[in-house]
NUTI-979795 format. One record per residue (C-alpha): residue number from 1; residue in one letter; x, y, z. Coordinates in steps of 0.1 Angstrom, whole numbers. Example, Ala and Ser with C-alpha at 12.3 -4.5 7.8 and 13.67 -1.06 7.14 Angstrom:
! NUTI-979795
{num->1 residuo->a east->123 north->-45 up->78}
{num->2 residuo->s east->137 north->-11 up->71}
//
This chain:
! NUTI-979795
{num->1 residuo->x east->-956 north->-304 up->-61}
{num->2 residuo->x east->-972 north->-327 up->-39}
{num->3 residuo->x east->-997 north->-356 up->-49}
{num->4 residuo->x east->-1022 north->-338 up->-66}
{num->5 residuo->x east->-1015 north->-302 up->-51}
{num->6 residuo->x east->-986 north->-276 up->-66}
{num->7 residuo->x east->-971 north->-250 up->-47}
{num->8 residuo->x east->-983 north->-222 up->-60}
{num->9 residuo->x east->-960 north->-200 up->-40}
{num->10 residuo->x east->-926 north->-219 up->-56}
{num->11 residuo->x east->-895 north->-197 up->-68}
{num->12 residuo->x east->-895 north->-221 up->-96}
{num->13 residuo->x east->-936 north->-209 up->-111}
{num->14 residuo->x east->-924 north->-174 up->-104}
{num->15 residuo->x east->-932 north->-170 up->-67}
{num->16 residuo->x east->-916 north->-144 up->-49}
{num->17 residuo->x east->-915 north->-123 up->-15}
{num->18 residuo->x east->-928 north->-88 up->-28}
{num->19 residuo->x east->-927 north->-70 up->8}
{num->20 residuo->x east->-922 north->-78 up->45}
{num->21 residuo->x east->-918 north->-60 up->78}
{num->22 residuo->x east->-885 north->-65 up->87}
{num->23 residuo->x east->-857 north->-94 up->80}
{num->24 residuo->x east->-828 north->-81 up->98}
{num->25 residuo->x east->-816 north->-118 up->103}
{num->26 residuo->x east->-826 north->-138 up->73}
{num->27 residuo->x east->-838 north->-129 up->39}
{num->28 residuo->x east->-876 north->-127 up->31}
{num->29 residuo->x east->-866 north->-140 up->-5}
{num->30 residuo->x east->-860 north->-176 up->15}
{num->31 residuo->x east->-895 north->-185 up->21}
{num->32 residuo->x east->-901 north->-192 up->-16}
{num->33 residuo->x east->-868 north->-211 up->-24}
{num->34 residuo->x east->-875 north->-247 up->-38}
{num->35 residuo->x east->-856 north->-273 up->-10}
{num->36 residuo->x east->-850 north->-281 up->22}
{num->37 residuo->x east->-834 north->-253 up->44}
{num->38 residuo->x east->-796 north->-255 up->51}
{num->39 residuo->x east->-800 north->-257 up->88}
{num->40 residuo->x east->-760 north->-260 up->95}
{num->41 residuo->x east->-754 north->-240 up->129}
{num->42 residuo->x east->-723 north->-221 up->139}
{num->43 residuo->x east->-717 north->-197 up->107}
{num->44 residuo->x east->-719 north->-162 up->118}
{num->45 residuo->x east->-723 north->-127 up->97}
{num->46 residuo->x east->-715 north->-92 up->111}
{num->47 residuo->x east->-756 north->-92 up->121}
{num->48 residuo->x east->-758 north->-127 up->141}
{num->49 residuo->x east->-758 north->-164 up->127}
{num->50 residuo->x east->-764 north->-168 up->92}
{num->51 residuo->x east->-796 north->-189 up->87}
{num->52 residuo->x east->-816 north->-201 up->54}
{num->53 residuo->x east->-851 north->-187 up->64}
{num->54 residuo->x east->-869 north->-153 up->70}
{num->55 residuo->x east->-859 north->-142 up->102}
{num->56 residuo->x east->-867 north->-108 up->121}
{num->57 residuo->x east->-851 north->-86 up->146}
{num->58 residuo->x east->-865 north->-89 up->184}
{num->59 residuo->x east->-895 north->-71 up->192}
{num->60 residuo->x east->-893 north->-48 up->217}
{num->61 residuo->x east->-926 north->-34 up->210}
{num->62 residuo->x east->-964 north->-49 up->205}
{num->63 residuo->x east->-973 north->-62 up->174}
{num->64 residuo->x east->-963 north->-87 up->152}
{num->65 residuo->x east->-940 north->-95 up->118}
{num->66 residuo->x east->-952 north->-100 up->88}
{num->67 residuo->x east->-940 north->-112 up->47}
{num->68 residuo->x east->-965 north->-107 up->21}
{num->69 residuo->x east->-959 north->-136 up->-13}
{num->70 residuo->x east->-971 north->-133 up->-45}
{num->71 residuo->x east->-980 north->-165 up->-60}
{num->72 residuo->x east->-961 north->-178 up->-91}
{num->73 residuo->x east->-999 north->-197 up->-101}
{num->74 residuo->x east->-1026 north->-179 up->-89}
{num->75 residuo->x east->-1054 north->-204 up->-78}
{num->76 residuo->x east->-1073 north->-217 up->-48}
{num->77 residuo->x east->-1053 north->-231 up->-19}
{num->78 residuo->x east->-1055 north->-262 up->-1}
{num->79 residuo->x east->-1028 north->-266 up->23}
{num->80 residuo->x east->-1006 north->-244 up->36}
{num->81 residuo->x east->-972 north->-256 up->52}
{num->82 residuo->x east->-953 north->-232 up->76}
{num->83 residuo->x east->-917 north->-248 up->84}
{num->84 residuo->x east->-897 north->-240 up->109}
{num->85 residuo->x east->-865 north->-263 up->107}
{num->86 residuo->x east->-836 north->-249 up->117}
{num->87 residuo->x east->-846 north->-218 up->138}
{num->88 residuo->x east->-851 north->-239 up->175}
{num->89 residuo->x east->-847 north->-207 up->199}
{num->90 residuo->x east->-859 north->-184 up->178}
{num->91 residuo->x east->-891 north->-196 up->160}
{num->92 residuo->x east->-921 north->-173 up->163}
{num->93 residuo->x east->-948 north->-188 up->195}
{num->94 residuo->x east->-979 north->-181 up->167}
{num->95 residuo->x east->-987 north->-177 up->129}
{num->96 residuo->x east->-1016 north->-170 up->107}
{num->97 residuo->x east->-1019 north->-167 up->66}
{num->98 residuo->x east->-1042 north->-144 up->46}
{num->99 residuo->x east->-1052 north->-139 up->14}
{num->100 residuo->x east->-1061 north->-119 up->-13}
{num->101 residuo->x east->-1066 north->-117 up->-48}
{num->102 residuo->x east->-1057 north->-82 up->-72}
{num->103 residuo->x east->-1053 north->-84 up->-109}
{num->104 residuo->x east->-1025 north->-74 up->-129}
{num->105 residuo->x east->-986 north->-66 up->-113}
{num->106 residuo->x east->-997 north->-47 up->-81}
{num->107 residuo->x east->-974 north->-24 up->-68}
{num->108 residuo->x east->-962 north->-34 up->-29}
{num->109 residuo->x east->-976 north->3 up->-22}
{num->110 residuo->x east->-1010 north->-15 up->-40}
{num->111 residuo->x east->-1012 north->-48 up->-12}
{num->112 residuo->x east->-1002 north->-23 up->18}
{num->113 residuo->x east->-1027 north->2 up->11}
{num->114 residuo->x east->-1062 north->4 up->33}
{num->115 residuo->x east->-1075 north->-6 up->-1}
{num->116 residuo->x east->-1062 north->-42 up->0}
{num->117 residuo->x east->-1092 north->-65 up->17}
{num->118 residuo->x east->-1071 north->-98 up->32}
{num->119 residuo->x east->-1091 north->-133 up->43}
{num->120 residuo->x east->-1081 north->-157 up->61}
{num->121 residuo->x east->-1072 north->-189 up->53}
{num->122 residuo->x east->-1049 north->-201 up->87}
{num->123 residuo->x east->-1061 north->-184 up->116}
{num->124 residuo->x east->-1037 north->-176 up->146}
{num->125 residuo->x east->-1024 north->-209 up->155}
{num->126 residuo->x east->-991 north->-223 up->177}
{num->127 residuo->x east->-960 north->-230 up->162}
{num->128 residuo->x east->-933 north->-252 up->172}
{num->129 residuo->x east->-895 north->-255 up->169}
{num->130 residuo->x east->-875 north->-265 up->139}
{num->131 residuo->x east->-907 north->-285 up->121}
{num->132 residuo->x east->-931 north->-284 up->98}
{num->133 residuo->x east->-969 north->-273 up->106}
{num->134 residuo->x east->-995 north->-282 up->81}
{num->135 residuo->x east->-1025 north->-267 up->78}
{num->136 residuo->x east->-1058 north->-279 up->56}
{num->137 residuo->x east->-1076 north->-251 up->43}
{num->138 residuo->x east->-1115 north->-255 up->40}
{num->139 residuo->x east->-1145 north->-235 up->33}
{num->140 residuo->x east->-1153 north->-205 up->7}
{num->141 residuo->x east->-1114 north->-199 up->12}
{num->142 residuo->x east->-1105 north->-233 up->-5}
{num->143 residuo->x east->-1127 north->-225 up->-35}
{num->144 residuo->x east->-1115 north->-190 up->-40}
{num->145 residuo->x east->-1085 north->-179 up->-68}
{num->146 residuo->x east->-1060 north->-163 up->-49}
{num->147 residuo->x east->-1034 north->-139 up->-67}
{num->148 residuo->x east->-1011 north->-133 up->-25}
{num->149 residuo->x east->-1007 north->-143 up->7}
{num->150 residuo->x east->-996 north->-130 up->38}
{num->151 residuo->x east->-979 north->-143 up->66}
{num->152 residuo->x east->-982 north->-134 up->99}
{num->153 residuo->x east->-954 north->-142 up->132}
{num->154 residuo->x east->-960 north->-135 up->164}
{num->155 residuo->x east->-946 north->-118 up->178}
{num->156 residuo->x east->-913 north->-121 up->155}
{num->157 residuo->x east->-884 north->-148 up->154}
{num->158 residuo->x east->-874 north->-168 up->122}
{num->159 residuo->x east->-895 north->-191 up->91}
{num->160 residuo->x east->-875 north->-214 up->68}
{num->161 residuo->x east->-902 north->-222 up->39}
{num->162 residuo->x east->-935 north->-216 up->30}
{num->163 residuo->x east->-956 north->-238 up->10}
{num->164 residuo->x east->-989 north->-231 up->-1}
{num->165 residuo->x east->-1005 north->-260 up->-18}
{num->166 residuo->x east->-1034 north->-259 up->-42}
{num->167 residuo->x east->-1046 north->-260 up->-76}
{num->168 residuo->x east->-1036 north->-233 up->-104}
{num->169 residuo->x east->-1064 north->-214 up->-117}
{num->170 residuo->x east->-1054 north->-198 up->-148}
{num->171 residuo->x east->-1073 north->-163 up->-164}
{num->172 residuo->x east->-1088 north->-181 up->-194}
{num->173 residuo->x east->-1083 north->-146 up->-215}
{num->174 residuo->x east->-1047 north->-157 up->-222}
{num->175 residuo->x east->-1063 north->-191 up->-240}
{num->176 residuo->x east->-1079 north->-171 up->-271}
{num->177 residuo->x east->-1064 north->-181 up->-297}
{num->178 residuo->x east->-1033 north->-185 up->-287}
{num->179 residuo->x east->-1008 north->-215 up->-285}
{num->180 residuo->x east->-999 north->-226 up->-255}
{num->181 residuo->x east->-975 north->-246 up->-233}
{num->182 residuo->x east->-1006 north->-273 up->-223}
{num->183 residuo->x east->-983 north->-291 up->-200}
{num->184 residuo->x east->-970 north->-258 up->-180}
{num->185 residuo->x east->-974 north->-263 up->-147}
{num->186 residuo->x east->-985 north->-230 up->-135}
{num->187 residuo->x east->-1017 north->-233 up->-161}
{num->188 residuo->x east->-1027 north->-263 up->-144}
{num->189 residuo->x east->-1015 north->-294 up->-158}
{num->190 residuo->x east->-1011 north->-322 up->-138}
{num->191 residuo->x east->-991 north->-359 up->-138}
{num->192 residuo->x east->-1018 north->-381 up->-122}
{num->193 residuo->x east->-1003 north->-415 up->-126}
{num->194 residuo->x east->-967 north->-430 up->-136}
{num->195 residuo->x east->-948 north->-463 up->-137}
{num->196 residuo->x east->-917 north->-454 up->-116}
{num->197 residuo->x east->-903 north->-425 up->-91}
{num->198 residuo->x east->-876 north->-445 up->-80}
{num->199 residuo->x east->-850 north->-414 up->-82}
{num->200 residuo->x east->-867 north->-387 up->-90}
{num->201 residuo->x east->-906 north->-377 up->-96}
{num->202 residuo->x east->-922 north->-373 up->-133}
{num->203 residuo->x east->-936 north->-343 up->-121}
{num->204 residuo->x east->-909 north->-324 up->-127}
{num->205 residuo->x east->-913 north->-328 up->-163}
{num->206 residuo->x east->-936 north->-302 up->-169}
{num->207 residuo->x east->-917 north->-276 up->-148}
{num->208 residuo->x east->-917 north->-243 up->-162}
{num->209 residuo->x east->-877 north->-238 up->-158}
{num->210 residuo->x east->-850 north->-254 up->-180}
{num->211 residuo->x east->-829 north->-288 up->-161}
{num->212 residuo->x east->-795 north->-271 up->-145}
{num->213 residuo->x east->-782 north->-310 up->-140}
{num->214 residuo->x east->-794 north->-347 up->-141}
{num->215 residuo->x east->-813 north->-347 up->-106}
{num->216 residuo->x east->-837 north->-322 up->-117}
{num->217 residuo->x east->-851 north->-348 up->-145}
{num->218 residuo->x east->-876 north->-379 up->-142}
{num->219 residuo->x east->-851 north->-410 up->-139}
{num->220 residuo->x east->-868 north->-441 up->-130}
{num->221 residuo->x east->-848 north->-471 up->-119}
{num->222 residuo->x east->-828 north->-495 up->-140}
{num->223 residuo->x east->-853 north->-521 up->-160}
{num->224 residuo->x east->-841 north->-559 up->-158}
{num->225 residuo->x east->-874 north->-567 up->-174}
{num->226 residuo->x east->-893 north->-564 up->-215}
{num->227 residuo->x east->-915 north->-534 up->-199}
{num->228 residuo->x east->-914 north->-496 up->-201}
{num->229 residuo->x east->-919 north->-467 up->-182}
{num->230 residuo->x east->-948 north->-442 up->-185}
{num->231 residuo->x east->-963 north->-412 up->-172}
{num->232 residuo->x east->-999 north->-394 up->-175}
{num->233 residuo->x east->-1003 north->-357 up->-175}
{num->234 residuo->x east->-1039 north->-338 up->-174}
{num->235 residuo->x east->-1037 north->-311 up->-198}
{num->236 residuo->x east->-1043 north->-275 up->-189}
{num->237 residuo->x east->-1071 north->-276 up->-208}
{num->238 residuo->x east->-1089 north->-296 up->-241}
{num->239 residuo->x east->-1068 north->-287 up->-273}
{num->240 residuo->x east->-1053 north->-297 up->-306}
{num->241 residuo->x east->-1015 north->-303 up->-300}
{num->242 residuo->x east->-991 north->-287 up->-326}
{num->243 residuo->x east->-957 north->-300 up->-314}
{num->244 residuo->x east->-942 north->-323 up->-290}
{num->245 residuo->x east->-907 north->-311 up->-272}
{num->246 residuo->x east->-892 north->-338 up->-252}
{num->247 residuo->x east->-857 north->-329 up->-234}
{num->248 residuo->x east->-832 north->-355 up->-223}
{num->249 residuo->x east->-806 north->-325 up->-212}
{num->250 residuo->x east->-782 north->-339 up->-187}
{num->251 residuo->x east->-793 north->-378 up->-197}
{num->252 residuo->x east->-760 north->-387 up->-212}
{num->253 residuo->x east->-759 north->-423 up->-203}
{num->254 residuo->x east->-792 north->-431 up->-187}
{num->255 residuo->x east->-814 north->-412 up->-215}
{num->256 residuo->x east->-848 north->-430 up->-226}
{num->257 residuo->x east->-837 north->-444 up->-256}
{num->258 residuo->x east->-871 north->-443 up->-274}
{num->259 residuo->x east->-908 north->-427 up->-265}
{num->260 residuo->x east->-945 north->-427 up->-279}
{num->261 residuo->x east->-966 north->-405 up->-276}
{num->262 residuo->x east->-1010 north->-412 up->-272}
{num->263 residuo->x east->-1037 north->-386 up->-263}
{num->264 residuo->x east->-1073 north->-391 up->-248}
{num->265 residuo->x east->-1106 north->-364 up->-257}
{num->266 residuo->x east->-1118 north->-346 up->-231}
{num->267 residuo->x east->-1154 north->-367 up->-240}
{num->268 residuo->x east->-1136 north->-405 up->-231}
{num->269 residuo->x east->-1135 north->-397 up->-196}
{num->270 residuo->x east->-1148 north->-375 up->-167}
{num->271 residuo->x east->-1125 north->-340 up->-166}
{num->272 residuo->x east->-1108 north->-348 up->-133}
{num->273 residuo->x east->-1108 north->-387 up->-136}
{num->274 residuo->x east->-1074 north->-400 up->-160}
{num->275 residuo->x east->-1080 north->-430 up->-183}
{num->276 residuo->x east->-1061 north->-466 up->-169}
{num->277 residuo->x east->-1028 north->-463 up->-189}
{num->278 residuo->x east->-1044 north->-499 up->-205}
{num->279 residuo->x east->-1076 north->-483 up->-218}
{num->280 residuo->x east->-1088 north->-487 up->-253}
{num->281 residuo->x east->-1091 north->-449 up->-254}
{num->282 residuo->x east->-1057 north->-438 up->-259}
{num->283 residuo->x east->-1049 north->-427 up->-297}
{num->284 residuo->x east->-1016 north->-424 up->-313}
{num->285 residuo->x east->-999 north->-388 up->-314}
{num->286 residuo->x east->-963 north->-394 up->-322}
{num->287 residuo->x east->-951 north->-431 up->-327}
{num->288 residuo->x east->-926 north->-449 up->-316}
{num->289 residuo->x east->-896 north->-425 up->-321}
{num->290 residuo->x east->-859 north->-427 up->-311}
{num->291 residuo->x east->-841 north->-404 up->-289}
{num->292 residuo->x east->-808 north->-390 up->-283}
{num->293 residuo->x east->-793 north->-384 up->-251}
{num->294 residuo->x east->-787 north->-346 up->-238}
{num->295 residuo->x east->-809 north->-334 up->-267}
{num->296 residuo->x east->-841 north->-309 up->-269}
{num->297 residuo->x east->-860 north->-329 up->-292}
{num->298 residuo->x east->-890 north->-312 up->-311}
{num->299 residuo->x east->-916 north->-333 up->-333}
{num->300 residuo->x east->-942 north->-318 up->-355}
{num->301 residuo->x east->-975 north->-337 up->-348}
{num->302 residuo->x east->-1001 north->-348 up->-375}
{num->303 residuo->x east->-1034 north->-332 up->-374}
{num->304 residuo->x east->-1061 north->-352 up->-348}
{num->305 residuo->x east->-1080 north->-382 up->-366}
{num->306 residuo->x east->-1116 north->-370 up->-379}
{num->307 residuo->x east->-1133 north->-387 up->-350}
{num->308 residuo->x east->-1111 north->-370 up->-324}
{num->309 residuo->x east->-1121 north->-334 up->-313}
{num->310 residuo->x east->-1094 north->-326 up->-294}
{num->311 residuo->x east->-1066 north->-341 up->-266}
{num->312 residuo->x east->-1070 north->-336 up->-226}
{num->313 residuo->x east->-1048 north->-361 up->-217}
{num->314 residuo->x east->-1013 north->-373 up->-224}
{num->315 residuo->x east->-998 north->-403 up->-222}
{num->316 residuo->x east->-958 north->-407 up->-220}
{num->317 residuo->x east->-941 north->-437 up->-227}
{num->318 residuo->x east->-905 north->-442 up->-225}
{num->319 residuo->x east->-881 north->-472 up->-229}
{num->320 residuo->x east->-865 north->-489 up->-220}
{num->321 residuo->x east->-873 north->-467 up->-188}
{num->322 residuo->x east->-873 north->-431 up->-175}
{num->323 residuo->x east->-842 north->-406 up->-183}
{num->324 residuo->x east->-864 north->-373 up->-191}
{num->325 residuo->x east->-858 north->-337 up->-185}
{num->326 residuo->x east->-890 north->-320 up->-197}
{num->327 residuo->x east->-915 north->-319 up->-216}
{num->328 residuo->x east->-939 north->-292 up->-235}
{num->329 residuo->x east->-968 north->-299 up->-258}
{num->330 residuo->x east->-976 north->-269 up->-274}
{num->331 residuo->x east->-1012 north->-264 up->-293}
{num->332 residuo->x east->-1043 north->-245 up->-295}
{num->333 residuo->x east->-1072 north->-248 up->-265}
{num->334 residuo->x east->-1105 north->-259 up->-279}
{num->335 residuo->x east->-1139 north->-238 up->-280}
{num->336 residuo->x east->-1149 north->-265 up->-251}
{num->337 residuo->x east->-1116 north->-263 up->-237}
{num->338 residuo->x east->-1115 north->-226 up->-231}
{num->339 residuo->x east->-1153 north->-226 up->-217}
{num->340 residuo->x east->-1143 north->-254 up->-190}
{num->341 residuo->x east->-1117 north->-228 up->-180}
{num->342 residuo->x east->-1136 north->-197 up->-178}
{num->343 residuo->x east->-1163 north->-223 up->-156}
{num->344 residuo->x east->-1133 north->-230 up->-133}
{num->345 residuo->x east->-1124 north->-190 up->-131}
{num->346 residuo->x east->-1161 north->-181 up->-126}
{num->347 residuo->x east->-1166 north->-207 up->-98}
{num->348 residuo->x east->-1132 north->-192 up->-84}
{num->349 residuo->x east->-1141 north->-156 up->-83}
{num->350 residuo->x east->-1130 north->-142 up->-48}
{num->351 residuo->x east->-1156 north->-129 up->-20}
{num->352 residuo->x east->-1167 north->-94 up->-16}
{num->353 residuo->x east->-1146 north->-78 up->4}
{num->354 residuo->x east->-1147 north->-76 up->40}
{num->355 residuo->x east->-1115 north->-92 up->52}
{num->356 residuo->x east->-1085 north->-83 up->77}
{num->357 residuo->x east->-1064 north->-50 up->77}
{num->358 residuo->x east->-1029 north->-48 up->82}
{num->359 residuo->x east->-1018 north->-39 up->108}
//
């Protein structure tokens, strides 16, 4: 995640490398891995130099390599980020990204066949050694829900990471009465504002994987003051929240100690603009509650006050200060929640086809 954009192709949403055209060198799997690359030098396999990125044999004939990503959040793409670091001799001279959108689990037969239309989103553009190239996309292509993406070298050599940035456009059939992580990541939640990243980012609390150790959590620095820490997430869409699961895993001595929980309608504020953390708009949803370090708490909310119609926001806070792992509200979308989502999926819809073959 970055700022207000996700990478949609993360290992962590469920991203992965479904086909490529050769990685003789390096593994296709590595362009999805969450991290820096491991760009240590002078480790060698029985194949050449072992290396944390995608890397192909030498061309000896014309064309080009390519690695084709599904997306662990389908949704429309802002930014794509092609790094480089570690491969200095070897990175490819050019590189381009494509997209395309097909429903369900396709096949890799399904995104290599003549069938498969593929637009652009980067066109063929220089790349330089062991760095990061950035690259804003704009047009219909930034407004379009995207299900892959392909990358094209030229003509081969080696690609740490990809990133592509973007928004999460979920398929608003899978809100229909149904409950629902509202915080997951990959259906387009969001942490807009916060007191304190000090060590680590709140945004990892709605991540859809479990903690593995302390630095994968939302730890804030040490308070010397009477304050608190806090955090505000956009929900995935309008609902009524059932249950609140916050996770201190891994906290053992630095855990929050206590947290509240308040909630904002969808009709106190515009739909992509948060409430100030001081606004009179925030309503209580769980009071102030102790915690207990390395625990999966889960609290059973009370039903929404009569003049409330339903919670888009949440607001998190934590004192004396931030020692989280995760948390998931889980609840029921709202009639209005589920028709701003099919908006969004209609206003996403992909162009006819009439894009770029594989060649």
């Amino acid at each position: 995640m970055t700022g207000a954009l996700v990478n949609l192709a993360s290992r962590v949403l469920g991203a992965g490398v479904v086909a490529a055209s050769d990685d003789a060198f390096g593994a296709k799997e590595s362009l999805v891995v969450d991290g820096d690359p491991d760009t240590t030098t002078g480790r060698f396999s029985l194949v050449g130099e072992v290396v944390d990125g995608w890397e192909t044999r030498r061309r000896r004939t014309p064309g080009h390599d390519w690695a084709i990503v599904r997306l662990g959040a389908p949704g429309v793409v802002r930014r794509v980020v092609v790094d480089t670091r570690g491969f200095t001799g070897n990175f490819p001279a050019r590189y381009a990204v494509d997209a395309c959108a097909l429903a369900g689990h396709p096949d890799p037969a399904d995104l290599l066949d003549g069938a498969t239309t593929w637009h652009p989103l980067v066109p063929l553009t220089a790349l330089a050694s062991s760095g990061a190239a950035t690259h804003d996309v704009d047009g219909a292509a930034a407004a379009t829900r995207w299900t892959h993406v392909r990358l094209r070298q030229e003509p081969d050599g080696g690609i740490a990471r990809l990133r592509v940035l973007g928004s999460p456009v979920p398929d608003p059939a899978w809100f229909d009465d149904v409950t629902v992580d509202l915080l997951a990541q990959g259906l387009g939640s969001l942490v807009t504002s916060w007191s304190d990243a000090f060590y680590t980012h709140p945004e990892v609390l709605t991540r859809p994987d479990l903690p593995r150790t302390m630095g994968e959590g939302w730890e804030a620095r040490r308070r010397r003051d009477d304050g608190h820490d806090w955090a505000v997430v956009r929900l995935a869409a309008a609902a009524t929240p059932r249950v609140l699961e916050v996770d201190t895993s891994y906290y053992v001595y630095n855990a929050s100690s206590h947290v509240t929980a308040w909630g904002a309608t969808s009709g106190d504020v515009g739909a992509e603009q948060a409430p100030a953390v001081d606004d009179d708009v925030w309503f209580p949803l769980l009071p102030r509650t102790a915690l207990q370090p390395d625990t999966r708490h889960r609290f059973a909310l009370d039903p929404l006050p009569r003049n409330r119609s339903d919670v888009a926001w949440l607001r998190l806070d934590v004192f004396p200060d931030a020692g989280l792992s995760r948390v998931r509200l889980h609840g029921v979308p709202t009639s209005a929640g589920r028709a701003a989502l099919r908006r969004a999926w209609e206003r996403a819809r992909p162009p006819q086809p009439g894009g770029i073959a594989l060649r």
